[in-house]
DRENDO-1510 file (C-alpha; in Angstrom, 1 decimal, always signed):
<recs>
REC; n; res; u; v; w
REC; 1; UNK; +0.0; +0.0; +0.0 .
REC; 2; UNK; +1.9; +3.4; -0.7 .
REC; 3; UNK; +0.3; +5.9; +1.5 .
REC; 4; UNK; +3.1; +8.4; +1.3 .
REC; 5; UNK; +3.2; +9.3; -2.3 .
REC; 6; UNK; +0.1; +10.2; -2.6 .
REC; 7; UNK; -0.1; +13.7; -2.2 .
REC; 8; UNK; +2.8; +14.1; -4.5 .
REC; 9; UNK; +0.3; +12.3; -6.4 .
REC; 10; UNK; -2.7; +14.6; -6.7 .
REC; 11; UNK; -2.4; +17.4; -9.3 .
REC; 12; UNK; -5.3; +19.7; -10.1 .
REC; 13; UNK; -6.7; +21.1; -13.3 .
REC; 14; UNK; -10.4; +22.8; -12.6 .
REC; 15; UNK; -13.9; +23.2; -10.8 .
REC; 16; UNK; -17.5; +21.2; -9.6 .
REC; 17; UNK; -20.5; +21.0; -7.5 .
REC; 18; UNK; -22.6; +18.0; -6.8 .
REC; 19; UNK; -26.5; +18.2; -6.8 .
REC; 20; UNK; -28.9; +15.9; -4.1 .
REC; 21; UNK; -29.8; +12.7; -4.9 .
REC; 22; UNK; -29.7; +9.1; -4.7 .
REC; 23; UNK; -26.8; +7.3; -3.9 .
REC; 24; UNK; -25.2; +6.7; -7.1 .
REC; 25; UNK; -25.6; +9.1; -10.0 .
REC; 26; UNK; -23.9; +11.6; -12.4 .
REC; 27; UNK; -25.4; +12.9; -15.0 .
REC; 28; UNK; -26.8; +16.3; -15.7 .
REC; 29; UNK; -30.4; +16.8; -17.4 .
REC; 30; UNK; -30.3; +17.2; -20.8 .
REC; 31; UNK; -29.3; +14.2; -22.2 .
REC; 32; UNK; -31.6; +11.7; -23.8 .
REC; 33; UNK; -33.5; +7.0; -23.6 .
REC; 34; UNK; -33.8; +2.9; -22.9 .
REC; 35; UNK; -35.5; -0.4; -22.2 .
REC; 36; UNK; -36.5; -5.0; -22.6 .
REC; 37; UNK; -35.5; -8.8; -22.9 .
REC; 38; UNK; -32.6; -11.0; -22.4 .
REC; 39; UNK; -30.4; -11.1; -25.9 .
REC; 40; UNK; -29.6; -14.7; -27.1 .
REC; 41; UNK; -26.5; -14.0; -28.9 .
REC; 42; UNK; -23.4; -16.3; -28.9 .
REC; 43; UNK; -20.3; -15.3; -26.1 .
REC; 44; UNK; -18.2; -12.6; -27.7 .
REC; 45; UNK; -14.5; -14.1; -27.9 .
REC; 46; UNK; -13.5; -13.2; -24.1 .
REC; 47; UNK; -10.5; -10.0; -25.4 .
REC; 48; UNK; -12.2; -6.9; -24.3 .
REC; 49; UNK; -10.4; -4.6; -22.1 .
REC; 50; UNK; -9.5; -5.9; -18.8 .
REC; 51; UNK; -7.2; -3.5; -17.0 .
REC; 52; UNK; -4.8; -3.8; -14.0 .
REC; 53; UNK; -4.5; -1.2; -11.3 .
REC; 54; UNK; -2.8; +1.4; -12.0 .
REC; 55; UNK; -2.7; +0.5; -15.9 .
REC; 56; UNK; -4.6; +3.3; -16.9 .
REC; 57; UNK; -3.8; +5.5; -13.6 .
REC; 58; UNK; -4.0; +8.7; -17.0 .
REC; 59; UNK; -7.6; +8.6; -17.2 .
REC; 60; UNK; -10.7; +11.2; -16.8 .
REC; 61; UNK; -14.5; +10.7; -16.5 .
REC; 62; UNK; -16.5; +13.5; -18.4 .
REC; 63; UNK; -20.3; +13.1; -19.0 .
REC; 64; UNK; -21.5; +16.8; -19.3 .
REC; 65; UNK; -20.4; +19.6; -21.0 .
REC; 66; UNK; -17.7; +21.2; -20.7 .
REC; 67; UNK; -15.9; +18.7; -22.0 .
REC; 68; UNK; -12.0; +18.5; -22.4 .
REC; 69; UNK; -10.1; +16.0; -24.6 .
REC; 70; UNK; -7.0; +17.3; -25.6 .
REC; 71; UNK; -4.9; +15.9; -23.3 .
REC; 72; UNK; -3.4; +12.1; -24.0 .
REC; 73; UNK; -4.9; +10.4; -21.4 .
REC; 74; UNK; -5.2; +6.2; -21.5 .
REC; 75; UNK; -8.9; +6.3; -20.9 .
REC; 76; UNK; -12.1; +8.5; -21.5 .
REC; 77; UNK; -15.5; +7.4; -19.9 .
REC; 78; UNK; -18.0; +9.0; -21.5 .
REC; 79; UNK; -21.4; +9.3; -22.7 .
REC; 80; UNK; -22.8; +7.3; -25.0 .
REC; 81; UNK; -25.5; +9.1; -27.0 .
REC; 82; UNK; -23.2; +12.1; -26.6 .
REC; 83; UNK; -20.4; +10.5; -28.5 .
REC; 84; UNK; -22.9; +8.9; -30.8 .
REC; 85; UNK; -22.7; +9.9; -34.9 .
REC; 86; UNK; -24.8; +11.6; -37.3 .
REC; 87; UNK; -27.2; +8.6; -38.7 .
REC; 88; UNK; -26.5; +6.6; -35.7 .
REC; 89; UNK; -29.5; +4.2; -34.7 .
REC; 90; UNK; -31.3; +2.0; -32.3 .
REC; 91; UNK; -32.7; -1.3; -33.3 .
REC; 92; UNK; -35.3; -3.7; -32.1 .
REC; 93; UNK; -36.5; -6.9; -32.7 .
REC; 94; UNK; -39.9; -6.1; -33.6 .
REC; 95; UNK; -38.4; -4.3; -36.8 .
REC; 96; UNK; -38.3; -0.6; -35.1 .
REC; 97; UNK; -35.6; +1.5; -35.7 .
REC; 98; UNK; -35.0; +4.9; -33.8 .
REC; 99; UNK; -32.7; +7.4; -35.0 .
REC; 100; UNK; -30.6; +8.8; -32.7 .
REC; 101; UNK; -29.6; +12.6; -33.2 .
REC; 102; UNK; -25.5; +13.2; -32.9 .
REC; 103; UNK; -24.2; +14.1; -29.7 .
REC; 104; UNK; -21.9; +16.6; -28.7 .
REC; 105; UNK; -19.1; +14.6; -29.4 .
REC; 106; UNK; -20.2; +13.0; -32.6 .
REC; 107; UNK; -16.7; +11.6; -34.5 .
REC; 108; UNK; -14.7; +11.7; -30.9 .
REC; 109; UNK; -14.4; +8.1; -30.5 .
REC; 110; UNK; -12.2; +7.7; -34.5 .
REC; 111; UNK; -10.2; +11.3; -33.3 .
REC; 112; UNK; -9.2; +9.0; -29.8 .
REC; 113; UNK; -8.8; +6.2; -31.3 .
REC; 114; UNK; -6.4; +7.4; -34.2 .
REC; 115; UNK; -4.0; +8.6; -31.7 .
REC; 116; UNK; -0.8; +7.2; -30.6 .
REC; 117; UNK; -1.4; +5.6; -27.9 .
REC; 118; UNK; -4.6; +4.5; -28.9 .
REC; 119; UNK; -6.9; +5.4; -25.6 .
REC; 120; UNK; -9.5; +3.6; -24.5 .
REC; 121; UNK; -13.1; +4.9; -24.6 .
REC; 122; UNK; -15.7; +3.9; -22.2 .
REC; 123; UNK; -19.2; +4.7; -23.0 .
REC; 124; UNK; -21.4; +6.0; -20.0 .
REC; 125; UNK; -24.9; +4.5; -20.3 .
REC; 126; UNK; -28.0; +4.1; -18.3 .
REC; 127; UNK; -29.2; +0.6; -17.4 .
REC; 128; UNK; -31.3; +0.4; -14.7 .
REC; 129; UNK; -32.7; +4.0; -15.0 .
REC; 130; UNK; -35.6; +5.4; -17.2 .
REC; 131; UNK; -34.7; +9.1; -19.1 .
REC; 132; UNK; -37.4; +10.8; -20.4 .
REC; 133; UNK; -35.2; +13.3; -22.6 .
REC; 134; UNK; -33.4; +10.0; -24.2 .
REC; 135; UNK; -34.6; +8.9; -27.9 .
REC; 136; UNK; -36.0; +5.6; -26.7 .
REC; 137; UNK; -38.1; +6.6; -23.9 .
REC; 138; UNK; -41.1; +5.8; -25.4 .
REC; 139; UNK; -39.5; +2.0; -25.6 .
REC; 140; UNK; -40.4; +1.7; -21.0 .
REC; 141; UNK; -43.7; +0.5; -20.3 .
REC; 142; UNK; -45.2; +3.4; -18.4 .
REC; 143; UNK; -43.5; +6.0; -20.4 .
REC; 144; UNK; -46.1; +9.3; -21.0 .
REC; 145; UNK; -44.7; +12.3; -22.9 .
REC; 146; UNK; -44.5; +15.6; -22.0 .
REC; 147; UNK; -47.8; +16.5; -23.5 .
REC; 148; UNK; -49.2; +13.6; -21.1 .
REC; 149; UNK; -47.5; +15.5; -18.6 .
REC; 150; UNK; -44.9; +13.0; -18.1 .
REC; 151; UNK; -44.5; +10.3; -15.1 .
REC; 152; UNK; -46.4; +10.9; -11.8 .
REC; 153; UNK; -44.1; +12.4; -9.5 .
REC; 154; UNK; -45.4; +10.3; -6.3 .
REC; 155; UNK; -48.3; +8.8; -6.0 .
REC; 156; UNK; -48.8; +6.2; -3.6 .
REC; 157; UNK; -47.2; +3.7; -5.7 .
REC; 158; UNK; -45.9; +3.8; -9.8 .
REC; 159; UNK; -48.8; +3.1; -12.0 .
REC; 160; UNK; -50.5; -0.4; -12.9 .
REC; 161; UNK; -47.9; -1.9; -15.3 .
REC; 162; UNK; -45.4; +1.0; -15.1 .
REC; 163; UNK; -41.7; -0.2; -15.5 .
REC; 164; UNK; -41.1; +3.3; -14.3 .
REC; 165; UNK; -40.4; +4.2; -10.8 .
REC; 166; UNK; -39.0; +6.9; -8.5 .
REC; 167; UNK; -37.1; +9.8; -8.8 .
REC; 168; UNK; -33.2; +9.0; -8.4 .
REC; 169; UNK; -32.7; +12.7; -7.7 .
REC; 170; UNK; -31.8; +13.7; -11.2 .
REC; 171; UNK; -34.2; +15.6; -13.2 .
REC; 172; UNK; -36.0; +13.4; -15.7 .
REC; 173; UNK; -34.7; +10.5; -14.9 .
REC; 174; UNK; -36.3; +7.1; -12.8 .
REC; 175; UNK; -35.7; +3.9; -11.4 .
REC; 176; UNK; -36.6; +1.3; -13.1 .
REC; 177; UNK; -38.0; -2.4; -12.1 .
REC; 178; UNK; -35.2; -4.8; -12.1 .
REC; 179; UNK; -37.1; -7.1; -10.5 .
REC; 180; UNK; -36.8; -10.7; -12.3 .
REC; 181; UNK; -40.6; -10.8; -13.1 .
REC; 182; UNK; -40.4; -7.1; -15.1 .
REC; 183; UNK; -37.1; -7.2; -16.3 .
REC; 184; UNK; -38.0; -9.0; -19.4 .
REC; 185; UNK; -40.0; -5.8; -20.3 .
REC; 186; UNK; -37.7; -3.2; -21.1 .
REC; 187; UNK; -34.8; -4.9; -21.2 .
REC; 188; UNK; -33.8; -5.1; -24.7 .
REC; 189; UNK; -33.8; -1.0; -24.8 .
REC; 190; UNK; -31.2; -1.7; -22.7 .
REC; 191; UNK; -29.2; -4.2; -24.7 .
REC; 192; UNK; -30.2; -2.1; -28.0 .
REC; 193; UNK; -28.0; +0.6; -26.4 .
REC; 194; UNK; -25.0; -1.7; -25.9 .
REC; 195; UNK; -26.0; -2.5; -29.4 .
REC; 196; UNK; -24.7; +0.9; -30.6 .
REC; 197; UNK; -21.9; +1.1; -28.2 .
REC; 198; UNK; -20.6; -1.7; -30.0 .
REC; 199; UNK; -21.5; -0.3; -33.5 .
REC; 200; UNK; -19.7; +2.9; -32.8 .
REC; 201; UNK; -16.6; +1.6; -31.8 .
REC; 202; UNK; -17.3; +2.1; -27.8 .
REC; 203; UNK; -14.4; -0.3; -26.1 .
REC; 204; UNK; -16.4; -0.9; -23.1 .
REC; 205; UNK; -19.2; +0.6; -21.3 .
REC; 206; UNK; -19.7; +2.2; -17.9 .
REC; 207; UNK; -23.6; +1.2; -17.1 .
REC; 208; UNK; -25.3; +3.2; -14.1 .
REC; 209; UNK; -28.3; +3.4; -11.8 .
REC; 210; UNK; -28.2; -0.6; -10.9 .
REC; 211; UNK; -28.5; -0.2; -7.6 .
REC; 212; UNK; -31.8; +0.9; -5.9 .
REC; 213; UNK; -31.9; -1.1; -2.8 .
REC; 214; UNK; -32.5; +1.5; -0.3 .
REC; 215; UNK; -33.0; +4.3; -3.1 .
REC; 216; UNK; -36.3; +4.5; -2.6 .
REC; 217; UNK; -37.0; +3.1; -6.3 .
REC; 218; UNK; -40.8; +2.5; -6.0 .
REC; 219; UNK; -40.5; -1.0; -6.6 .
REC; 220; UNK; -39.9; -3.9; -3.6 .
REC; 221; UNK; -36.7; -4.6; -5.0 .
REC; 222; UNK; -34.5; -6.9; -3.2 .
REC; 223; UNK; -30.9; -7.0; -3.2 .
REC; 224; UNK; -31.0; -10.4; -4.9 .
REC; 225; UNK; -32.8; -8.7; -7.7 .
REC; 226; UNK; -30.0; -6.3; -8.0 .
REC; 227; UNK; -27.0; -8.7; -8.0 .
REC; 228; UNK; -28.8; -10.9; -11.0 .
REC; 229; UNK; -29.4; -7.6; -12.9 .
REC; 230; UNK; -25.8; -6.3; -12.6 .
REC; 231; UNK; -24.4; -9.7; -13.7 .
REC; 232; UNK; -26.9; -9.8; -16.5 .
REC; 233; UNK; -25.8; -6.8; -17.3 .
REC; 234; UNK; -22.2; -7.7; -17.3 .
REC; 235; UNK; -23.3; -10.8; -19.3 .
REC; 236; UNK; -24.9; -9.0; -22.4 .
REC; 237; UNK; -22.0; -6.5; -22.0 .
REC; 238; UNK; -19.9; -9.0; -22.6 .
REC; 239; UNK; -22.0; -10.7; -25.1 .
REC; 240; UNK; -20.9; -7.8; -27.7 .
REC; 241; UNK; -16.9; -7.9; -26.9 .
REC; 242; UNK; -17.2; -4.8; -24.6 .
REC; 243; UNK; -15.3; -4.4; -21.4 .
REC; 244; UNK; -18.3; -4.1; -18.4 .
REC; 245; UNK; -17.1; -2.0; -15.5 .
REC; 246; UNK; -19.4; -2.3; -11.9 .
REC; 247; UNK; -20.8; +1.1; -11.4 .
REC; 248; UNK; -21.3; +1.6; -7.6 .
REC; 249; UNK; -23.4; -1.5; -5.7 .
REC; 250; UNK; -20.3; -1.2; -3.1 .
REC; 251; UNK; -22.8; +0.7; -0.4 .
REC; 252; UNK; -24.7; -2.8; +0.2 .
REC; 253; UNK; -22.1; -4.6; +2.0 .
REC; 254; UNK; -20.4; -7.8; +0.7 .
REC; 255; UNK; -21.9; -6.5; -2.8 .
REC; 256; UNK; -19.0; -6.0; -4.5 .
REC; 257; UNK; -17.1; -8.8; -3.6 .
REC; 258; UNK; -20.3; -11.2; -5.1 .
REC; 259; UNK; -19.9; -9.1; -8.4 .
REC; 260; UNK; -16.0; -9.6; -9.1 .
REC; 261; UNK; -16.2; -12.6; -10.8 .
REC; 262; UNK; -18.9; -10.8; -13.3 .
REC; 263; UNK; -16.5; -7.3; -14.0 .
REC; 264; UNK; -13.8; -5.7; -15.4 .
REC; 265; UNK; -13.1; -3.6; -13.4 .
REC; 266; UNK; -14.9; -1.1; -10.9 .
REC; 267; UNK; -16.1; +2.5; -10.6 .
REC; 268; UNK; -17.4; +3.6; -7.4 .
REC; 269; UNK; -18.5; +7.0; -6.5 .
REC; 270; UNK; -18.0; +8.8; -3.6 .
REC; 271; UNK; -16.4; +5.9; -1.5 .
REC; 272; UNK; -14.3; +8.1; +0.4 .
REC; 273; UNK; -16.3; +10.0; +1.2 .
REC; 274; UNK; -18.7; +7.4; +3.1 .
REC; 275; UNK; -15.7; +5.1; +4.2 .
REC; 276; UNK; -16.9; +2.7; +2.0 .
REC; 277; UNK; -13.4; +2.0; +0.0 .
REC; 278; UNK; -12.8; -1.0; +1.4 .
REC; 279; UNK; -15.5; -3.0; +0.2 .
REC; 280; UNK; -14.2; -2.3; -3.5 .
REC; 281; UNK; -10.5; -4.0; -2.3 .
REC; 282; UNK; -11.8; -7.7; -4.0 .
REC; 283; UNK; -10.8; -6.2; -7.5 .
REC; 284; UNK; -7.5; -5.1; -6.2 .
REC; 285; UNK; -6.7; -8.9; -4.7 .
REC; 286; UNK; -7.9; -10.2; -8.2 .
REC; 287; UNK; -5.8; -7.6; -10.6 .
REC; 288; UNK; -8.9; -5.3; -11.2 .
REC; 289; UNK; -8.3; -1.7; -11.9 .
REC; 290; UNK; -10.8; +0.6; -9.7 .
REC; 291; UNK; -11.6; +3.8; -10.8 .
REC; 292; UNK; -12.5; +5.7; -8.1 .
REC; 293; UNK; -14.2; +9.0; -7.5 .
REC; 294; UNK; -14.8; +11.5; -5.0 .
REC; 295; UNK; -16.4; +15.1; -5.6 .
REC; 296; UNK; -15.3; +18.6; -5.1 .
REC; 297; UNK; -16.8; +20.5; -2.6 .
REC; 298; UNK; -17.7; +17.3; -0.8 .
REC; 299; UNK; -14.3; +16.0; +0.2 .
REC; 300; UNK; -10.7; +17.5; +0.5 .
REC; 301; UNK; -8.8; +16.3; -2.2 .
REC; 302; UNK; -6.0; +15.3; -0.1 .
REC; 303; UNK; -7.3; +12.9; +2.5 .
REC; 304; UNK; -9.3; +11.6; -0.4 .
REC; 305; UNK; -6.4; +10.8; -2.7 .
REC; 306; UNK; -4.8; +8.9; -0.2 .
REC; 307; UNK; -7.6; +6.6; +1.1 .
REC; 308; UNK; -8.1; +6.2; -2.9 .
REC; 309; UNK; -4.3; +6.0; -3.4 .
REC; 310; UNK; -3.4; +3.2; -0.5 .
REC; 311; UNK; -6.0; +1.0; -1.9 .
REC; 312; UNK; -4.1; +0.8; -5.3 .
REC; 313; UNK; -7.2; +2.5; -6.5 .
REC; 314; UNK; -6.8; +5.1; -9.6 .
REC; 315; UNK; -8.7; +7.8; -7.9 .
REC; 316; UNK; -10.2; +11.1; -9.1 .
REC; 317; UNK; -11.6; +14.5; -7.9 .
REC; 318; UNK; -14.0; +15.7; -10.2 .
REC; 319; UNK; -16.7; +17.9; -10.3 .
REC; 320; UNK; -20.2; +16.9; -10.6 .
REC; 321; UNK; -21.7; +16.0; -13.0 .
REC; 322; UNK; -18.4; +14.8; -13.9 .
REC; 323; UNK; -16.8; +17.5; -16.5 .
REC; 324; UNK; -14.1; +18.7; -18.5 .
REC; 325; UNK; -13.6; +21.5; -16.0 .
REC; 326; UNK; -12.2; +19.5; -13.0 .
REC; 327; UNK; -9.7; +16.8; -12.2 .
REC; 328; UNK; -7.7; +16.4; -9.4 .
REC; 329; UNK; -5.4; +12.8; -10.4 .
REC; 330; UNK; -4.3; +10.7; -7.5 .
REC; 331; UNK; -1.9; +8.7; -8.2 .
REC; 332; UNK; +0.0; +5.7; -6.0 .
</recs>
């Protein structure tokens, strides 16, 4: 463990601020869709990206404008339908195809990918989270549009057949029911969007809001529901030759170590933070790079960097939602 180099280690380049909410999230409103089914397609050949700690220690996480990419890091994470390109689409077994307007970053992943090094580029995607400003919404059961006036806020409970649940405090976006029974129902959305990922060149992706036990999701999910969704969602991930990383799940106790086997590697947010580093150390004991990250304004960057840094962890300070404007590298 090196404790002492750390805050040799911590350099800074920006700004941030962090909004309520669940848990989990980063990502700011604004961005746009998902949904059913579990993909019968046949094992991808097993040589995705599977990185070591401290193997891509030059990394940044940016999934809201501003974004920054001029400098030569080893890894961008970021998001997928703002990365996607003119004519980009979404397709569906029932012969539907939705088009898919270009992001912000439309072209970014060839301009990374021509250089020397060639980075790796994560793509940020929702997976256990309806978005009501995404291209599929319509795709959840229990989706209204804005002219329907949109989701209930809270009623007693979601609506009859709804998919879509509670608030995860991030405007316009909702838990969804990962329940085994309901699953099936929106599920290949979902998979549609790693779908594209793997069309546009994505390397791996970085799928969110999987963890609503004790999120208030709306839904009586049970923490056994949410360990079968992440590894199904590691499975289909894997399914299409991309790298699957386990975003968060490390607050329920024990969690992380039951979904080692099934990832990549790991990005938890805000572990410091909530002394919950620790529970992320069975990817370190089985060569798994974790990408860690704390937020301005809500830790000191110091004392941060080195619980992230003794850990073996490549740990971050970034702004949130997570930017081009802020990163504070800690580095072992």
């Amino acid at each position: 463990m090196l404790v002492a180099s750390v805050l040799a280690g911590c350099g800074e380049d920006g700004r941030a601020d962090r909004p309520d909410g669940a848990h989990d999230k980063t990502k700011p409103p604004g961005k746009a869709g998902k949904p059913t089914g579990g993909a019968s397609r046949k094992p991808a050949s097993g040589d995705w990206w599977r990185p070591r700690p401290g193997a891509a220690a030059d990394w940044d996480w940016q999934i809201s404008e501003p974004y920054e990419l001029s400098a030569a890091r080893q890894m961008y994470d970021l998001d997928l339908f703002d990365l996607a390109p003119a004519g980009s689409e979404l397709r569906y077994q029932d012969g539907e195809v939705i088009p898919v307007p270009a992001g912000a970053l439309a072209g970014k992943i060839t301009t990374l990918h021509a250089r020397t090094p060639r980075p790796i580029v994560i793509c940020y995607v929702d997976t256990g989270a309806y978005e009501d400003y995404r291209p599929d919404a319509h795709r959840f059961p229990g989706h209204r549009s804005a002219a329907e006036g949109g989701p209930p806020n809270r009623p007693e409970r979601p609506a009859a057949g709804s998919v879509i649940g509670w608030d995860t405090g991030w405007e316009g976006e909702r838990w969804l029911d990962i329940r085994r029974s309901q699953r099936h129902r929106f599920a290949e959305a979902v998979w549609a969007r790693f779908d594209l990922a793997r069309r546009m060149g994505c390397d791996g992706v970085e799928p969110d809001q999987n963890n609503p036990v004790d999120n208030d999701p709306g839904f009586p999910i049970t923490l056994d529901d949410q360990l079968s969704w992440y590894r199904e969602v590691a499975e289909q991930a894997h399914a299409r030759g991309l790298s699957g990383g386990l975003k968060n799940g490390h607050d329920q106790p024990g969690s992380a170590a039951k979904l080692v086997d099934a990832f990549d590697w790991a990005l938890p947010e805000e572990c410091a933070q909530f002394d919950e580093c620790d529970e992320l150390l069975p990817f370190i004991e089985q060569g798994k790079a974790v990408f860690a990250v704390d937020y301005k304004g809500s830790v000191q960057a110091g004392p941060a960097c080195r619980q992230h840094s003794s850990r073996r962890f490549d740990g971050l300070i970034k702004d949130e939602p997570p930017t081009g404007a802020h990163r504070v590298a800690c580095r072992p």
